[in-house]
N, C-alpha and C positions, 0 to 999 in steps of 0.2 A: 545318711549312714556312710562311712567310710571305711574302708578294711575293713568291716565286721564278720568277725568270725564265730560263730554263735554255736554248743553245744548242748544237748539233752541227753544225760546219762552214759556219756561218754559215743555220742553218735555227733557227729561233726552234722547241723541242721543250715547252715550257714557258713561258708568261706570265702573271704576276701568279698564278700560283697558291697558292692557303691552303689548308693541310688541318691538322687538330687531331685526334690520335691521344690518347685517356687511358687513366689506369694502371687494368687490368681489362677495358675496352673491345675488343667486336669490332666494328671497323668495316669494314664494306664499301665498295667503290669498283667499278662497273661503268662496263666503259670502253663508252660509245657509240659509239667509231670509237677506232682504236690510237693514235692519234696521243698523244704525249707518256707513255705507259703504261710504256717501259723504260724511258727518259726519268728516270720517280719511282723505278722501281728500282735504277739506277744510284745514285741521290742519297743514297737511303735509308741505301746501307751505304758506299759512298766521297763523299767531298765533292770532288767536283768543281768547277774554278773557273763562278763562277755570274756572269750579267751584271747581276742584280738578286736583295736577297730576303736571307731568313735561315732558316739551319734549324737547330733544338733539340733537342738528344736528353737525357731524364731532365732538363729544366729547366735545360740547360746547351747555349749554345752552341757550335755545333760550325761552321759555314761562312755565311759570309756573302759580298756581292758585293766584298768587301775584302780577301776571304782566308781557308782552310780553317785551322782551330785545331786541327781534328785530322785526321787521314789517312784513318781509316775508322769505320764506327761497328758495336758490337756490335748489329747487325740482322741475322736470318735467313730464308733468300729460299729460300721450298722449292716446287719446279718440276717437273716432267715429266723432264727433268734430271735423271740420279741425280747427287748430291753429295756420296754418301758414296766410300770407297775399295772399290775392290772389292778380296778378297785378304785382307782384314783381317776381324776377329771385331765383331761389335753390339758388345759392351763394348771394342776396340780405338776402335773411331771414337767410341764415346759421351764416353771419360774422357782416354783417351790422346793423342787429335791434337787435344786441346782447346787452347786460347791457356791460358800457363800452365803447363802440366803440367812436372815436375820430375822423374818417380822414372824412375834410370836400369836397375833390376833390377823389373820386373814381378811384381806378385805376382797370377797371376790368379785364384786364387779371394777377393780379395781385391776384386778388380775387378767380380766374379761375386756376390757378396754386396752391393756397393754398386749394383747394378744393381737388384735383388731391391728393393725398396722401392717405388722408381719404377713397376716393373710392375704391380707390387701394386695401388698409388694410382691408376692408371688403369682396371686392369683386363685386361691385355693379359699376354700366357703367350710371349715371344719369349726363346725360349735365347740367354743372353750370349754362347755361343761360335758361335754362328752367322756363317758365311760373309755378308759383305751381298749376293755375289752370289747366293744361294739366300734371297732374301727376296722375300714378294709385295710386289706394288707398295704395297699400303695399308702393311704391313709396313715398308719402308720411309720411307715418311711418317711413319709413328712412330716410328721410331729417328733421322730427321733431327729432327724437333719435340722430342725428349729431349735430344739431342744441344745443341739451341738452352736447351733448361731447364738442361740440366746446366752450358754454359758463361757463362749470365748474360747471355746474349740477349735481354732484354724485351721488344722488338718482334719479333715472328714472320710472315712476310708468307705466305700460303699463294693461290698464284695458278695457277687453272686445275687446281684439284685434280680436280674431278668429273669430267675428261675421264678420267684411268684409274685412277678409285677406283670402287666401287659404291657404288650407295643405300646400303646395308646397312651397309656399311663408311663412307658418311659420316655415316648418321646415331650411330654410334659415335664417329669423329672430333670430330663436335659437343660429346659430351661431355667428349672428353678436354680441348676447346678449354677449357669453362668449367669443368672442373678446376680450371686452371691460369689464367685470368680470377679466379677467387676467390683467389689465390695473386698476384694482381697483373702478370702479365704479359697482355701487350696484342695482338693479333691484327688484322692488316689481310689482310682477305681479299678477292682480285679475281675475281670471276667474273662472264662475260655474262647469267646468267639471272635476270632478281629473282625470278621463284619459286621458286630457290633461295635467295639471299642471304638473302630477308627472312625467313626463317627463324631463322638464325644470330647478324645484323647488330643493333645496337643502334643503329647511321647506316648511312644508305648515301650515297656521294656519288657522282654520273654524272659520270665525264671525256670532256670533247668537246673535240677542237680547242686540247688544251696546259689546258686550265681546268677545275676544279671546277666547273659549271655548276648541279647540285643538291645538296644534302644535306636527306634525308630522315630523320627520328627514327622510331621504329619504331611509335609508334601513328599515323605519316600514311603507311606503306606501303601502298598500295594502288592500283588501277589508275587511279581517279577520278585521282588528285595525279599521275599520270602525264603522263594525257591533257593536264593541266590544263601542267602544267612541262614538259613532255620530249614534244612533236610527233615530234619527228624519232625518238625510239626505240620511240615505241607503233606510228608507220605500219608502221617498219623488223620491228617484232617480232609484233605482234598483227594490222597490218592484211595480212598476206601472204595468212589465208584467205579472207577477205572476196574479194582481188584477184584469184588465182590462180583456175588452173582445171581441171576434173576431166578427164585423158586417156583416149580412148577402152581401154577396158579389152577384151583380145583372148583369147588360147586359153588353156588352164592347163599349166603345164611345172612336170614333177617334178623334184627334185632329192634325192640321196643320194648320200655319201659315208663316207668311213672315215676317223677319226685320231687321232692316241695325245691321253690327257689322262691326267695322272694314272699314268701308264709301262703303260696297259692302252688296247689300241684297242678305238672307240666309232663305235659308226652314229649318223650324225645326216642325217634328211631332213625336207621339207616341201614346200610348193608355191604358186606365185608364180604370176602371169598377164601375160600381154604386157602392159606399158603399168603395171604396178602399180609403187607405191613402198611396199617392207615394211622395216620397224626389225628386226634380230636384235640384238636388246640381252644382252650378254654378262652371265650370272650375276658372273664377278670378271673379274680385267684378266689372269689368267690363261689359261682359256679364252679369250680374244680373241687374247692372244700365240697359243698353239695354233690358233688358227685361221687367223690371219696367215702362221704359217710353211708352215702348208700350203696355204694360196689361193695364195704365191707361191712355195714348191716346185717344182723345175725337172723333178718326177717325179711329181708331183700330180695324182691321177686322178679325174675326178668323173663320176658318171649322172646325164645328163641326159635326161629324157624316154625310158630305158630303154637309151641308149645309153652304154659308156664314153668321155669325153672326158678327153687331157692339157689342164690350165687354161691352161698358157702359150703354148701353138701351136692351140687350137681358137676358129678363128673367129665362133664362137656364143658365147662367154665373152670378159668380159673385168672384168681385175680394176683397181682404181685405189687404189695405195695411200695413207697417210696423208701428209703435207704431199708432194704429188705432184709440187710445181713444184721440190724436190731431189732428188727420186727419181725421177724421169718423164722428164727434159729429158736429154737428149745433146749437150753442146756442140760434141761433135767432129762433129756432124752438122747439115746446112741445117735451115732451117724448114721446109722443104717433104717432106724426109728424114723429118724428127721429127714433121711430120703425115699419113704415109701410113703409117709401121709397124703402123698399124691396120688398115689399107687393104688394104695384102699379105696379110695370112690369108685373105683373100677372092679377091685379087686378084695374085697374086702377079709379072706382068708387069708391076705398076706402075712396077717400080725400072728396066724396059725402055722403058717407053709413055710418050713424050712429049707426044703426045697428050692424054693421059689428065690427065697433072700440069698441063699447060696449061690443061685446062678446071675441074680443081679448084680451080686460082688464080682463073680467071673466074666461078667460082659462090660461091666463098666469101672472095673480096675485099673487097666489101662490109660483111662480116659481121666480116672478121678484122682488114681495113685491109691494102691492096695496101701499104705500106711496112715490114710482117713480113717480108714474105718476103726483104728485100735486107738483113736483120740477122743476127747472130748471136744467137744464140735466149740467151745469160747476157745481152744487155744490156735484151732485153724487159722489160717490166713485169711486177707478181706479175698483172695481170690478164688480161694479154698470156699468161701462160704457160699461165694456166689454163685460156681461151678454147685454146688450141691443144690442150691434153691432152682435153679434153671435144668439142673439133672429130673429135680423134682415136677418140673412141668414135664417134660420129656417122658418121664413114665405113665405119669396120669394123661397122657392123650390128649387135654382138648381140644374143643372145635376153633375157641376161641380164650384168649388171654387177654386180659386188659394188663397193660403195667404201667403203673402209676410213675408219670416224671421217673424215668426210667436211668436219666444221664444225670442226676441231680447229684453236684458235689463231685464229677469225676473229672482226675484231669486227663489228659489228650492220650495214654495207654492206656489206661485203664476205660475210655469209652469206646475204644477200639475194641478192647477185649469185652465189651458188652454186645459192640457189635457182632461179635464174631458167636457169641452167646444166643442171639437174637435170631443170626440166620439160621442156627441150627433147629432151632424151633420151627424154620418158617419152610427150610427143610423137610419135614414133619408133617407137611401141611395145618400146621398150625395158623389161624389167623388170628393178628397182632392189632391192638390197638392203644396205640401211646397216650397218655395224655398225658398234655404238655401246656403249659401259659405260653413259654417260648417258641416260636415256628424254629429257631435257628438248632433247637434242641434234637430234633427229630427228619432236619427236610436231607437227609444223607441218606438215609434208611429204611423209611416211608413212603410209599408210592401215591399215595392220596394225601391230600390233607383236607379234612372236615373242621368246619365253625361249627362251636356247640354256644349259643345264645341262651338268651331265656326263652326265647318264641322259639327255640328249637334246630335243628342241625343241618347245615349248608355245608354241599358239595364246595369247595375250593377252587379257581382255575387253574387251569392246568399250568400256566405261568408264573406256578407260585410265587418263584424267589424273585421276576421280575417287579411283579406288581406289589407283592404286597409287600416284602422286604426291603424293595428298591435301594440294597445294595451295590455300588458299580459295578465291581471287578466280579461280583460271582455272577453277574447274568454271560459271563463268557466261561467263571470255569466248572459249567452242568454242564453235561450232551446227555 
């Protein structure tokens, strides 16, 4: 891309921006704040009319501010978003809904043997006749990434993978990447954390504000060139512990439950303290689904402190799922509606007591901005929305919150602004429990971090980020 200047409804999404992608190349792009980040993904694979700028695909023009030469480009954009078809077999999606394809009688062990090579070459044991809807998530990330190989996709964008992929399973992915980098296809991969990128990345470029602001080559990653070039993402990122501060830490409350993984049910308990913030970092993205569906289970029974609670009607619990502000919000209900349903487990005259809702406007007007309340809660802001869903824990009191992948999809303000969301909860003596695939997601905020297995939940050491992250530069910048 060159001079691209790219606009959405008359909102400048993109100006002047340059990026240079090469053949083999992983480059990283870590977005400092979202702004113009779909913006490049849209461009990437359809050429959109542009107001300035030109973009090149395989050394050949393809759009410029004068007009698209071709309609879409062989670029693939592999997301959180499954893309494949469900219903359909790995070897269906891999060969047959490719651009291209011609045989109108299938031969599938034919399809089945031409698959078998690829696997090989990577290292990966995924049955061709596999349903994609019975794939794990890493799983399918490699059957979309194949899928991009086999149809002549050179550019492969892999963006926000480590939110439901494991360590484990990325440091695998890594390899498959440079497989296939020695083979010539090119890799742009967008993720917030540079200790992960700079792992992977041969460049990285920071996008702030529609523009390329840095591009880093991989013997000057490090926190120094950070500090030095990117102010605004080392405050947002590394100075949070510096800033922040430690909540009064209160009683200790057990927790155990029951639930299937794997088609056999499993105990899994541990134990949290008023006011604490602990990581339950899921072994795979598996166990987290499992865990998911039974945190919000409308039959889901949990022991708390010796006692059974249902999670959805007990006022000592409360769960927050992932991107909350689609999941959370009730349009067909006021703002005042949608910030006391918390309130009612506790309180349950609220939906009576005028009273009551009048002085909650008065105490948390300030806080929330007296002109919420005269809205419809879809035309709010995402901040707006969030501030009301976290207001909503804050009234109902509990002992404990689970929040699901809490930072998922946010850029470097906006996870600041969770944070700062999080303390005031913990404030509260609220006790917090993140789950997360990613350790990098949560190890700023967290005081503990717990493995949650299928044989059950392991204390963490206390050297977290040493040992198990064994990123360089951050084992000097914790205290």
């Amino acid at each position: 891309m060159e001079r691209v200047t790219y606009a959405e409804q008359g909102v400048r999404k993109l100006e002047n921006f340059n990026i240079q992608i090469y053949v083999g190349e992983v480059m990283g792009l870590i977005p400092v704040n979202a702004h113009g980040k779909n913006a490049i993904l849209k461009l990437l694979q359809n050429n959109l009319a542009l107001f300035d700028g030109y973009i090149y695909y395989s050394g050949e023009l393809v759009n410029s501010w004068r007009g698209a030469v071709k309609r879409s480009n062989r670029v693939s954009i592999i997301q959180a978003k499954n893309r494949l078809v469900n219903g359909m077999t790995v070897a269906d999606n891999i060969f047959v809904l490719r651009q291209g394809f011609r045989q109108y009688f299938l031969q599938m062990s034919l399809l089945n043997r031409e698959l078998a090579p690829f696997m090989q070459d990577i290292g990966m044991d995924i049955s061709a006749n596999t349903r994609v809807e019975n794939l794990s998530a890493f799983e399918r990330v490699v059957v979309e990434l194949l899928r991009a190989v086999v149809g002549g996709y050179r550019l492969i964008v892999l963006d926000e993978i480590s939110v439901f992929v494991s360590e484990k399973e990325l440091r695998k992915l890594y390899q498959i990447m440079r497989h296939y980098t020695e083979q010539g296809f090119s890799f742009l991969y967008i993720n917030s954390h540079f200790e992960e990128i700079e792992h992977i990345c041969d460049r990285t470029g920071f996008l702030c504000n529609g523009r390329l602001q840095k591009i880093l080559r991989k013997p000057d990653m490090s926190r120094k060139n950070l500090q030095e070039c990117l102010e605004g993402y080392d405050r947002n990122v590394w100075g949070y512990p510096e800033s922040g501060h430690l909540p009064k830490i209160g009683q200790k409350i057990g927790l155990e439950w029951e639930m299937f993984h794997d088609g056999e049910k499993r105990n899994f308990s541990f134990c949290i303290r008023e006011g604490e913030c602990v990581t339950l970092q899921m072994h795979d993205n598996q166990i987290l689904q499992n865990c998911v569906s039974f945190l919000t289970g409308e039959e889901s029974r949990i022991v708390l402190d010796g006692r059974v609670r249902k999670i959805v009607s007990d006022r000592e619990i409360s769960v927050v799922s992932a991107a909350p502000t689609s999941t959370m919000i009730f349009p067909e209900m006021s703002y005042m509606d949608n910030l006391c349903m918390g309130l009612a487990r506790r309180m349950p005259a609220v939906w009576r007591g005028h009273r009551v809702r009048a002085s909650i406007r008065k105490e948390y007007a300030p806080i929330l901005g007296d002109e919420v309340f005269e809205r419809p809660v879809e035309e709010l802001s995402e901040r707006q929305k969030y501030r009301l869903i976290y207001t909503r824990i804050m009234l109902q009191k509990p002992r404990v919150a689970f929040l699901i992948q809490p930072f998922m999809g946010a850029d470097m303000p906006h996870r600041r602004f969770i944070w700062e969301m999080l303390e005031q909860l913990l404030d509260r003596g609220i006790a917090l429990v993140l789950l997360s695939v990613n350790p990098l997601d949560t190890w700023l905020v967290a005081r503990r971090t717990l493995k949650m297995e299928s044989q059950g939940i392991y204390e963490e050491k206390q050297e977290f980020e040493e040992h198990q992250i064994s990123y360089s530069f951050m084992k000097g910048g914790r205290v």
